[in-house]
N, C-alpha and C positions, 0 to 999 in steps of 0.2 A: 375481548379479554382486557381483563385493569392490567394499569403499568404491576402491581402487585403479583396478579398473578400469572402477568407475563415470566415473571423477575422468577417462580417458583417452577419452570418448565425445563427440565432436566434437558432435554432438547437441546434449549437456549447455551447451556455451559459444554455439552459436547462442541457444540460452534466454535464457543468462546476459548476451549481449550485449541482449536486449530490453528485461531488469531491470534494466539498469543505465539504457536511456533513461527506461522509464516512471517512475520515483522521481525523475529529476531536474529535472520541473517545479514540483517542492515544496519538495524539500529544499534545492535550492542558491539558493532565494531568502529562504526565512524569515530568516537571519541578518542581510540585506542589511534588513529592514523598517525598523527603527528611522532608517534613515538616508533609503529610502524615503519615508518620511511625513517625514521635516527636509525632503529637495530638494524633494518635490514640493508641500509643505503640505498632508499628507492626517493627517486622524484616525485611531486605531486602527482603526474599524470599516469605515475606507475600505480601508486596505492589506489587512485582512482577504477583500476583496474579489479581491485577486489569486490566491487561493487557490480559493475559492469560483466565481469566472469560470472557473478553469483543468478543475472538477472537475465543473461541470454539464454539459457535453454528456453527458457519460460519463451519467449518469441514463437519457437518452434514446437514445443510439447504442449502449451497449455491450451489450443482449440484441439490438440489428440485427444488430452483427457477428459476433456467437455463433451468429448465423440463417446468414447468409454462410459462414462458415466451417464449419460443419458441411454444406453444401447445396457450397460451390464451393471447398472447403479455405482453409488454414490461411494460405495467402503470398500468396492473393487481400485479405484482411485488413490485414494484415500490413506487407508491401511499402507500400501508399498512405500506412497511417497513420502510418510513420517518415518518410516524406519530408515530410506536413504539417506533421509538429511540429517538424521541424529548419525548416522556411524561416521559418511563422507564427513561432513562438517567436524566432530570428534575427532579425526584421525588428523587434522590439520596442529591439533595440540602438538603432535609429537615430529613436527615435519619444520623445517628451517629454510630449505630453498625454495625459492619464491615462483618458481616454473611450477614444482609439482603441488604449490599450495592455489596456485592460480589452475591447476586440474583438479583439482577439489575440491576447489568451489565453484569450478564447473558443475560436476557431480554434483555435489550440495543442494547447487540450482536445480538440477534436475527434480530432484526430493521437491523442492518446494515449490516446482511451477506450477503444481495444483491448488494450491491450498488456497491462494486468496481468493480463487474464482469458486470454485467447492462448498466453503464454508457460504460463501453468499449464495451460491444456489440451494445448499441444506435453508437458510431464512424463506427463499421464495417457494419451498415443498411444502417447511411447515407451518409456514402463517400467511393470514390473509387480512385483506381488510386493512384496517386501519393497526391492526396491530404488525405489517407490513416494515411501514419506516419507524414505527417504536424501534421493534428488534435490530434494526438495520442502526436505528440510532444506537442501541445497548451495545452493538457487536462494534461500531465504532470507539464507542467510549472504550472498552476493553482494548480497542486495538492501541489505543492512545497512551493508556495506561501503563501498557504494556513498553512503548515509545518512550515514554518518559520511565520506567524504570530501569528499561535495558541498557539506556547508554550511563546512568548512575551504575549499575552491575559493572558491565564493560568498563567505561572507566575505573573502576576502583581495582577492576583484574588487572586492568593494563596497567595499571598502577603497580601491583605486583612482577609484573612480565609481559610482554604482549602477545603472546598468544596462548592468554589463560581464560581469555573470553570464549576460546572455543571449547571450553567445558562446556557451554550453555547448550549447544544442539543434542543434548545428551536425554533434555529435557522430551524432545519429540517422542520419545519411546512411550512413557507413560500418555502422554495425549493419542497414542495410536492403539494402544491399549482400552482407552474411553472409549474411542472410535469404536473400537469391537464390542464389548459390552456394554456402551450406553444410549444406542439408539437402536431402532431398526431399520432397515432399508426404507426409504419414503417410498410412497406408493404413488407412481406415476404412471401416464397412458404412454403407451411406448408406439412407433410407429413400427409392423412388424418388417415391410420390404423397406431396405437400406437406400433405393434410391429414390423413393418418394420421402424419407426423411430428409435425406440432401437436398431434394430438389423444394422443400418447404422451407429447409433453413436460407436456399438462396434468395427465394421471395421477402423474408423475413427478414431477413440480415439488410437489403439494400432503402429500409423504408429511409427516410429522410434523416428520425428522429435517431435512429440507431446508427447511422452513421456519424452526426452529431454525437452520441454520448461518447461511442468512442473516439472521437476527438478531442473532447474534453478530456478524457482519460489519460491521453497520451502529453497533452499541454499540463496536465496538473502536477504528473509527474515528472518532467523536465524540469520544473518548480522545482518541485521537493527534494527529488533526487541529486536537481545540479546545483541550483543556488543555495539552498538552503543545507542539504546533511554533507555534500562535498567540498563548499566552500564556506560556509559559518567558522566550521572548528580553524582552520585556518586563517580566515579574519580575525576571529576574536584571540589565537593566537599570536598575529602579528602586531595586532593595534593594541592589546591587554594583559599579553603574557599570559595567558590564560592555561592552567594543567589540566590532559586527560578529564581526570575528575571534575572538575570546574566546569568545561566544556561538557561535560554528561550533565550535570544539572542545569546548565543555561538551556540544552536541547529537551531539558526536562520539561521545563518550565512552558513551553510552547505547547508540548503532550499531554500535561496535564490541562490546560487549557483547553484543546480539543474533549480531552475526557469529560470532561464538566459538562460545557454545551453540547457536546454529540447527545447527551442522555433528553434533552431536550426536541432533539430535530423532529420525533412523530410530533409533538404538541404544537411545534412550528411551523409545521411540513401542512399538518392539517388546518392551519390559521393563514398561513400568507400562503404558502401553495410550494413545491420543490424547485420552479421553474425562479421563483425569487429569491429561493435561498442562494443558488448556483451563481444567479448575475450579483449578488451582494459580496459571494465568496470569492470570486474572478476579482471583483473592482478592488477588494481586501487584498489579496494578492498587488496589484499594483500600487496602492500607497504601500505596500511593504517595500515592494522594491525600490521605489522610488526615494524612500524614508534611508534607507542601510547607510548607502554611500557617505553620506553628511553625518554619520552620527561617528561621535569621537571621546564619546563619557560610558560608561558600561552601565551604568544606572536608566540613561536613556535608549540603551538597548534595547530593556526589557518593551517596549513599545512595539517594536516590528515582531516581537519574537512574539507576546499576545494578540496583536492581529492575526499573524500567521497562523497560530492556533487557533483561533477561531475561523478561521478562513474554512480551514481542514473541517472542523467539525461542522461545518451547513453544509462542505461539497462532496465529502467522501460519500457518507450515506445518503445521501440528494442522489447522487450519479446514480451508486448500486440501487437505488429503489425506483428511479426511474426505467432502468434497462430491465430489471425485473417484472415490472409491469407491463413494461413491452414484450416479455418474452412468452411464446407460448409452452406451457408447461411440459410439451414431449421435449421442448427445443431449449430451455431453462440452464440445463449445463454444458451446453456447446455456445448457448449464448451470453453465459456468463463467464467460460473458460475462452470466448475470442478476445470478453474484457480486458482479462486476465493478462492475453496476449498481447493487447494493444497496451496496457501499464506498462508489461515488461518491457516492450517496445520502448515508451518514455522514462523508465528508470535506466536500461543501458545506454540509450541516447543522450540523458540529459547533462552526464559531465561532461561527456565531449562536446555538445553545442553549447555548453554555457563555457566551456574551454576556451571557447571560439572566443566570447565577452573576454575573457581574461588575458589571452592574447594581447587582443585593440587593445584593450583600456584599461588592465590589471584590474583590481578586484574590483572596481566600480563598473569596468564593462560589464565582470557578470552579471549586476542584480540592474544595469538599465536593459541587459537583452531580459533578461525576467520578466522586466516590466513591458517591453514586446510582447512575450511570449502569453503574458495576462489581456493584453490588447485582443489577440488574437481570439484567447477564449471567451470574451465579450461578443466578439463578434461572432462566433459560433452562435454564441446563446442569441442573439437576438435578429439570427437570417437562416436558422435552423430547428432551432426547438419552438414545437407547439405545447401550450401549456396542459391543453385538455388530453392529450396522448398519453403526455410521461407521468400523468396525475390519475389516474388512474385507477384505483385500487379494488375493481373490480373481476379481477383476473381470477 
């Protein structure tokens, strides 16, 4: 299928419309934090806490729903968990103490622990071939888009008041609505006894390369989650005076960046191969971190902040299209919901261990453990990943 008339596959926007909810319990509140901790008198490590609430169920519910959706399809999933996260997340507009806003975005999470493993398992039901890491790259660029609009949204609410960002989960209702009417159940071989589907997914789950991915999955997001959306707004706050809104267009500016190149990565994926784009994005990562610390001009900002975005768009969809090819198609969303698991894993993790950096070293600890932590996933990549496995596309 041409990039053209991938781009015309009604399919493709059912996706697209999941990615765009599940990114936006993150992104359109980080810009709003600094103002956060003013209203409500919280410390850095408390507001960090909104992040972290939002992202742990997802630990424990998202290989459930990967069980679910492979056993009872894809919009048994699906359908429930856009409607939690629009009403939970909603009900946080009208809410002032910070206990019962941190149980609701408990809840919230809940809604959303499916969705980013989901949406990538709907790519690995409905495409194949080479038009595989296209869509993975299209469904990136949307997620990106989506990144760099939310925290422009978000800041400009919080601008208004800070917790008028939580209008936006409101938006989930109509993407669960698409969900219902705009696809049909994909058609996959189900395994019908429960414990020889287990006892496949344990063979499958422990090969070498899948263990790998998910370590990368979990290093990427310590990245993003801790240096980069929990401590940027902060930096560029203390060094630049920087407002809410200011701070949503500098984290834009990274997103859109991702959005541009992700629409690329099948053209690149199929020319240098996935396994290159991952070690090129790792190494991106650490002149990022490596670069932050020293930098004291907001113009020379903009340099770590388009590495970084580019970083994202060779590795997000690199990862999910390599794990997809790895997964066998009865095993596809329990294998893509442990991903799931192991992100949410390194998005709750990653402000408290890059906490750890700011501790030692204030803000410069955190982005030299970053740049650790990119060390790390180098070395994944080149004592773990075979190239001919995650490449694939014969599945």
């Amino acid at each position: 299928m041409t990039a053209n008339n991938l781009l015309k596959d009604r399919r493709l926007y059912v996706i697209f419309s999941i990615t765009l909810v599940g990114v936006m319990g993150v992104a359109s509140l980080t810009p709003a934090f600094p103002k956060i901790a003013q209203s409500l008198d919280l410390s850095k490590s408390q507001v960090a806490l909104l992040i972290s609430a939002f992202t742990f169920p997802g630990i424990f519910l998202t290989p459930v729903a990967g069980v679910i959706a492979d056993r009872l399809g894809r919009k048994a999933v699906l359908v429930p968990s856009l409607f939690i996260f629009a009403l939970a997340g909603f009900s946080i507009f009208f809410v002032r103490d910070f206990h019962v806003i941190i149980l609701l975005r408990v809840v919230q999470g809940i809604g959303a622990a499916p969705l980013g493993s989901i949406n990538t398992t709907l790519v690995g039901d409905f495409f194949r071939g080479k038009d595989r890491p296209a869509a993975m790259g299209y469904n990136a660029s949307v997620l990106s888009l989506s990144t760099a609009s939310y925290p422009l949204i978000g800041g400009a609410l919080a601008g208004i008041a800070w917790y008028f960002p939580f209008i936006l989960p409101l938006l989930a209702i109509p993407a669960g609505l698409f969900v219902i009417f705009g696809i049909r159940e994909p058609e996959i071989e189900k395994v019908s006894d429960l414990r020889q589907y287990f006892k496949a997914i344990s063979v499958s789950i422990r090969r070498k390369e899948v263990i790998g991915i998910f370590l990368l999955g979990i290093l990427t997001f310590i990245i993003l989650y801790g240096a980069f959306l929990t401590y940027v707004p902060f930096l560029v706050d203390q060094k630049f005076g920087l407002s809410p809104p200011q701070i949503g267009i500098l984290l834009s500016i990274s997103s859109l960046t991702t959005a541009v190149l992700a629409t690329q990565v099948g053209r690149l994926t199929n020319r240098y191969g996935g396994l290159f784009l991952l070690k090129l994005a790792f190494l991106l990562y650490l002149v990022v971190s490596l670069l932050i610390p020293g930098i004291d001009k907001l113009f020379l900002f903009l340099v770590p902040i388009l590495l970084f975005g580019s970083a994202q768009a060779l590795n997000i969809p690199s990862l999910q299209t390599s794990l997809a090819n790895l997964a066998p198609d009865s095993q596809r969303g329990v294998f893509m919901s442990i991903n799931g698991m192991v992100i949410r894993i390194g998005q709750t993790i990653g402000p408290p261990i890059v906490g750890i950096g700011f501790t030692l070293g204030d803000i410069e600890g955190v982005y030299y453990l970053s740049a650790f932590v990119a060390l790390l996933g180098l070395t994944v990549l080149f004592t773990m990943i075979n190239a001919k496995k995650i490449e694939s596309n014969e599945r």
